[in-house]
Phi, psi and omega in degrees: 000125166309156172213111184277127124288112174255146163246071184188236195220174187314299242272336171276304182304338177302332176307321184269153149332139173245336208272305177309185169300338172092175159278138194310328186236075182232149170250101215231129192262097157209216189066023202213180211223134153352283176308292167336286191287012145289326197290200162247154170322164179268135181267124167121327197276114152262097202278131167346144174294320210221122209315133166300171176257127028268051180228164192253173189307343194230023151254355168259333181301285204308336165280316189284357188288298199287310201290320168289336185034084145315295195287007171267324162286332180301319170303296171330275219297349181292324158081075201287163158274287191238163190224098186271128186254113146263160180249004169317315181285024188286023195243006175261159183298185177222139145241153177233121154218164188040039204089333160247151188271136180245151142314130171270039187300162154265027161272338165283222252316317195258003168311303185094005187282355169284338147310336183284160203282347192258356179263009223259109199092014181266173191237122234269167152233091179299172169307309206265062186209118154013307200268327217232359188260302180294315160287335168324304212265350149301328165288304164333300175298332200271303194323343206273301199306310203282342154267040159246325165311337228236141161296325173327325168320323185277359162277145173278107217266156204204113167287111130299068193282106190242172163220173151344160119282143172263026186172156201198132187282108190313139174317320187285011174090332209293145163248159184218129216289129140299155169309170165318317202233140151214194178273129206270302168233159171327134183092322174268077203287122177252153176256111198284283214300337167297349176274318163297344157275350184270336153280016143333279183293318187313314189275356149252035167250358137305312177280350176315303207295305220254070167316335204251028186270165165248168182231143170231166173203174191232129166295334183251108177249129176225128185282170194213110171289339186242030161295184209247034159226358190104154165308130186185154192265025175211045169212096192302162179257121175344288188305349073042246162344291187305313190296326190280342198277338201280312194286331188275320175270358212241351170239016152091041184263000000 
């Protein structure tokens, strides 16, 4: 029986059921960054017993995961059979205090834990910048090292190589472009095709490191306005989902 890791966002986790039990054995990683999950803890961060409002439980475990940095002995010790990666959730800015690096999510944002004295001085990194380019792939290199250190290594590492959708389908079936700019979250204006040439390259500096990893990708991406997360240009139309899961299975996920 397999037992999956995802290291990424909702668009790998979405193969599975969300609203049922899911599979007995998956591990889901996300909010969090390269960089992040290298970094050392926010010194100082103490999170709440119980998810502040608005979030729900299993978007504050996945912060308090990045902020604590959790999710790498969590890993280990899970001992996956395959291990899925995608970079959607790459699109967030990143901060760095005191030596550590954080996710800028809008579950850090809508937490209230940026008030607390241990963010007091951080400092933002955008995504589409030099600097947040150059810790990615310093995460990367660590990322190699640590499943070669690892029983990870004995796992089968598998790229979700996705992108943006450039376009969403209308009640009239019609498809239609998005602007130049849309939204990472409310508030938040993202440069589609610069997020899409920058998981370009990410992903093809995965595949530098991980030569002998597989890949899956879906030829068609189209956003779907009545996904069950909102409209969003990394929120798929059902057909979508089906070509990667088809492709997931066909390697022994």
């Amino acid at each position: 029986m397999s037992r999956v890791a995802v290291i990424g966002s909702c668009i790998t986790r979405d193969l599975w059921p969300v609203d049922g039990p899911g599979p007995d054995h998956l591990l889901y990683v996300s909010r969090t960054s390269l960089p992040s999950l290298f970094a050392p803890p926010v010194a100082g961060f103490r999170p709440q017993p119980e998810p502040p409002a608005p979030l729900k439980r299993h978007q504050h475990r996945a912060l308090v995961a990045d902020l604590s940095k959790q999710a790498l002995a969590v890993l280990a010790a899970y001992r996956p059979t395959h291990i899925i990666v995608d970079f959607i959730d790459e699109r967030f800015d990143l901060l760095t205090v005191a030596g550590a690096v954080a996710t800028r999510s809008w579950e850090l944002e809508a937490s209230g834990y940026l008030s607390q004295p241990a963010f007091q001085g951080a400092r933002l990194i955008p995504r589409l910048t030099e600097a947040c380019e150059r810790l990615w792939r310093d995460g990367l290199e660590e990322f190699a090292a640590f499943v070669r250190a690892t029983p990870l290594r004995d796992a089968r590492l598998i790229l979700h190589a996705a992108r943006w959708a450039e376009a969403w389908i209308g009640g009239d079936g019609r498809l239609r472009p998005f602007g130049a700019e849309v939204e990472i979250y409310a508030g938040v204006p993202a440069d589609l095709a610069g997020h899409n040439a920058l998981l370009a390259r990410y992903q093809d500096a995965f595949r530098g490191v991980f030569a002998d990893a597989d890949c899956v990708a879906a030829r068609d991406r189209v956003a779907d306005p009545s996904h069950r997360w909102g409209p969003s240009p990394f929120h798929y139309t059902p057909d979508y989902y089906t070509g990667v899961w088809r492709q997931l299975r066909a390697l022994g996920v």
